[in-house]
C-alpha positions in Angstrom: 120.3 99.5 125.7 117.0 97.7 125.7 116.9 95.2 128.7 114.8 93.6 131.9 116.1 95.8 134.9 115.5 95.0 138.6 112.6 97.6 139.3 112.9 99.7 142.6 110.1 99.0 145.4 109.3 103.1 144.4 109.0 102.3 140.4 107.1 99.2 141.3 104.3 101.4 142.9 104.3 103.8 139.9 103.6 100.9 137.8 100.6 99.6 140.1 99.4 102.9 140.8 99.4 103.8 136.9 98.7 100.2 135.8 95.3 101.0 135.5 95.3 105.0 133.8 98.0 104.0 131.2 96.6 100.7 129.9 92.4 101.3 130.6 91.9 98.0 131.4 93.3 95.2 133.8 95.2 93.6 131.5 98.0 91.5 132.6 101.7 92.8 131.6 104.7 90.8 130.7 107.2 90.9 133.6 110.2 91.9 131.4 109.3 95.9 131.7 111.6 97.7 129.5 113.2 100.4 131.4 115.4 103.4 129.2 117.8 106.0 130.0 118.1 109.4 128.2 120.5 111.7 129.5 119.7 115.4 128.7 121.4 118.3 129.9 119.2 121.0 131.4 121.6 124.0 130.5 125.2 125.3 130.6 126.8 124.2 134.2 124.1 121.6 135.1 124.2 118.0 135.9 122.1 116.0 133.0 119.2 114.0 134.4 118.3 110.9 133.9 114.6 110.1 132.3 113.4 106.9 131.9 110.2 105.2 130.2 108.4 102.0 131.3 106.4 100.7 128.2 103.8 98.3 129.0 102.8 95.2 126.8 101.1 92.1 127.4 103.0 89.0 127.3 103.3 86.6 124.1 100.5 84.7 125.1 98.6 87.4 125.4 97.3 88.0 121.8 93.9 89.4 122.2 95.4 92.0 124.7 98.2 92.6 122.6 95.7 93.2 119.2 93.6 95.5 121.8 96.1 98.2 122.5 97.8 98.2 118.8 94.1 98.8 117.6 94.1 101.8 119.9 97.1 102.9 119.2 96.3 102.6 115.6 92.9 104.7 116.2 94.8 107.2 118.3 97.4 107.7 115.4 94.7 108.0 112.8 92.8 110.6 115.3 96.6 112.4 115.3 97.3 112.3 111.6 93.7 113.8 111.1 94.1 116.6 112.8 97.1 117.5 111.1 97.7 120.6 108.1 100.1 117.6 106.5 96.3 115.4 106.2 94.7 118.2 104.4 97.5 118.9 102.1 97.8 115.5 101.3 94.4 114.7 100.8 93.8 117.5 97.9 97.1 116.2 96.2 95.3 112.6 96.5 91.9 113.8 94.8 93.9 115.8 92.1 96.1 112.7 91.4 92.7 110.0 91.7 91.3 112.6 89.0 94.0 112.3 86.6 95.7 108.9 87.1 94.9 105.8 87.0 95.5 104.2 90.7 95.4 100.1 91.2 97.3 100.0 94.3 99.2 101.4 97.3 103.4 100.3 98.0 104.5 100.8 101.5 107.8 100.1 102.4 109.3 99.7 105.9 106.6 101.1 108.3 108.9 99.5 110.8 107.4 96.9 113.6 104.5 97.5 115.9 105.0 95.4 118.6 107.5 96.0 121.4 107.6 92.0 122.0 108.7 91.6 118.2 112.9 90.8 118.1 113.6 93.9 116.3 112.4 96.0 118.4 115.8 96.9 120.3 115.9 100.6 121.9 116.4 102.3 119.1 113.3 100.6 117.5 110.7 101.2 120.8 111.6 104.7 120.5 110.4 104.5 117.1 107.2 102.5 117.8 105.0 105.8 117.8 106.1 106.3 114.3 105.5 103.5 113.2 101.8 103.4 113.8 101.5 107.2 112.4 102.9 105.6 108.8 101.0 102.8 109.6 97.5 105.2 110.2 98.9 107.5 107.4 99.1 104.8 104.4 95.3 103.4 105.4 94.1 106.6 105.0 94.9 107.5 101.8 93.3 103.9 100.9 90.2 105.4 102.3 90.4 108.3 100.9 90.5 106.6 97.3 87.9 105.1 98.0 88.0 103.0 94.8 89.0 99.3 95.7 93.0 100.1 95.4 95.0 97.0 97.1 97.8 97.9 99.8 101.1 96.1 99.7 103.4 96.1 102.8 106.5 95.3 102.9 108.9 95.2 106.2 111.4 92.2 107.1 110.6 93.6 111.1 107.1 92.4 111.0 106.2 89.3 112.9 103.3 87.1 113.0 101.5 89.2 115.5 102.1 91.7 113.5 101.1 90.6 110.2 98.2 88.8 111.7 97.3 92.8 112.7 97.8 94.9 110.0 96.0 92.5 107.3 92.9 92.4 109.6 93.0 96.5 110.7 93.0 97.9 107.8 90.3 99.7 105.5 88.0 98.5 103.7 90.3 97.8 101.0 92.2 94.6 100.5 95.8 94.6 102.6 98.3 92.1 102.0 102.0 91.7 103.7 104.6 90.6 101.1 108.0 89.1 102.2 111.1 91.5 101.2 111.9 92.1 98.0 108.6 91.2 96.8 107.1 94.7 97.5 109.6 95.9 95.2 108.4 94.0 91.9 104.5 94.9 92.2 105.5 98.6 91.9 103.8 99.9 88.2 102.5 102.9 87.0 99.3 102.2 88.6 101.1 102.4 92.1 101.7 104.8 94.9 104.8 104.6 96.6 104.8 104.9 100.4 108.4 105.1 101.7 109.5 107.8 105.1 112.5 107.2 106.7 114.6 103.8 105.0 117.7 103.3 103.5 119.0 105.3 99.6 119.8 101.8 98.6 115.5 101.1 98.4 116.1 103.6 94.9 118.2 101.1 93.3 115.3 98.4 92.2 112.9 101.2 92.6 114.8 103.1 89.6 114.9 100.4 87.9 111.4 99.3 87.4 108.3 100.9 86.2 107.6 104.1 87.5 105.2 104.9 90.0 102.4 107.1 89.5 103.5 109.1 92.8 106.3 108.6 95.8 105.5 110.0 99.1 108.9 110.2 100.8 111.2 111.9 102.8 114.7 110.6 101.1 114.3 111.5 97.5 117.1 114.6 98.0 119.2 112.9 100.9 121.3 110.0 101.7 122.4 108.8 105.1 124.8 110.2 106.8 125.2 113.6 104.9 126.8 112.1 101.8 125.9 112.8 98.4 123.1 111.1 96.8 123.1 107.6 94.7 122.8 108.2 91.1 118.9 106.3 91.2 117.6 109.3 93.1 119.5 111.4 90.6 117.7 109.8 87.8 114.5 110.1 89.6 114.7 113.3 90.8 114.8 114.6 86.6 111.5 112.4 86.2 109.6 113.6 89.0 108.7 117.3 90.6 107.4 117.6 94.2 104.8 119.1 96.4 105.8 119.5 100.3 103.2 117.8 102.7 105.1 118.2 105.9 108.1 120.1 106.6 111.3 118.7 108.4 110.6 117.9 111.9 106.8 117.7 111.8 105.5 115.8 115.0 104.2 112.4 114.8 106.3 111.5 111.6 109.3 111.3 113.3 111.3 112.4 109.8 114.8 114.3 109.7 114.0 115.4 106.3 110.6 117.1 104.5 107.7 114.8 103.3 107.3 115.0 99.6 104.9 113.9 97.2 106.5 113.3 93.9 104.6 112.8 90.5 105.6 112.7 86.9 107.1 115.5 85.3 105.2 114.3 82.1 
């Protein structure tokens, strides 16, 4: 559980001594560190031991601190993603598609938040933070690599101002806009590309219902939570579209439980 811990006098010299190294700058943190515990077992007949993170953030009303470390963390996520066999295999499926369809805009859906200040961003949520900004770098590069003017829509109910303010000024050179929820849902056409790793079965219901998109990059076509079978939507979509793997299940960075398809018209 996320919360402000007493910090020993030992953890409060890692923090000065480190201050510095982890952050680059002197920048001044908020005093509500956010300590957490994962207990992992080293082996058969050994205690578990106890791990814990510290994340550093700038307090609220430090903005232009704040913006400063989610741009580098954005940069560092793009370097990451870059780097990656899933960027080149995703790429090539992006100049084949560009060649053949018609593409007037981009459809992510619940990147999940970027700032560890935001309220949503409870333990399970920090731990996702690093994932976030990989979708996050993922969906502004294939705007890039369009190249061709096409708009990006986001859409996630976790996003705060600061967070808004970010992502709509940090992008590519193409237009990015935030939508409130369900918005997001009605602007997707056959014109669109539909970002969506890691959210809910129920996001197929107004998705199936709707105009098709030109291509869905996802990870939970095939699966619903919890093991169970899947809805009949993804049913119905799954005879519409075929799929090309970009990154198996696992693959670092993403953060997925499932593999990363891209899905485009069986027609």
């Amino acid at each position: 559980m996320a919360e402000s811990q007493q910090i020993s006098e030992d953890d409060q010299n890692w923090i000065e001594k480190h201050t510095e190294r982890m952050n680059g700058r002197n920048i001044p943190f908020t005093s509500a560190i956010h300590v957490y515990f994962d207990y992992r077992p080293l082996g058969a007949g050994k205690k578990p031991t106890t791990i814990h993170q510290i994340y550093f953030w700038p307090p609220a009303d430090q903005d232009q601190q704040r913006r400063l470390i989610m741009e580098t963390k954005l940069g560092a996520a793009k370097a990451k993603w870059k780097m990656t066999a899933a960027y080149e295999t995703l790429r090539m499926l992006l100049v084949t598609l560009n060649q053949t369809s018609r593409i007037s805009r981009i459809v992510g859906l619940g990147l999940g938040s970027l700032d560890y200040l935001n309220p949503y961003s409870e333990e399970s949520q920090c731990r996702t933070i690093a994932r976030s900004y990989i979708q996050l770098a993922i969906i502004f590069v294939i705007q890039e690599e369009l190249n061709n003017g096409t708009k990006l829509f986001l859409q996630d109910p976790a996003y705060g101002d600061n967070e808004i303010n970010f992502v709509t000024r940090a992008g590519p050179p193409g237009p990015v806009d935030v939508t409130n929820d369900p918005n997001a849902f009605n602007l997707i056409d056959e014109e669109t590309i539909l970002f969506s790793i890691g959210n809910h079965s129920s996001f197929w219901y107004p998705i199936e219902k709707g105009p098709m998109p030109t291509a869905i990059i996802t990870d939970h076509l095939e699966t619903c939570e919890k093991g169970g079978p899947i809805l009949k939507p993804q049913e119905n979509l799954l005879k519409k579209y075929k799929a090309q793997e970009i990154a198996p299940k696992g693959t670092e960075g993403l953060g997925v439980h499932c593999a990363t398809k891209f899905w485009t018209s069986c027609n």
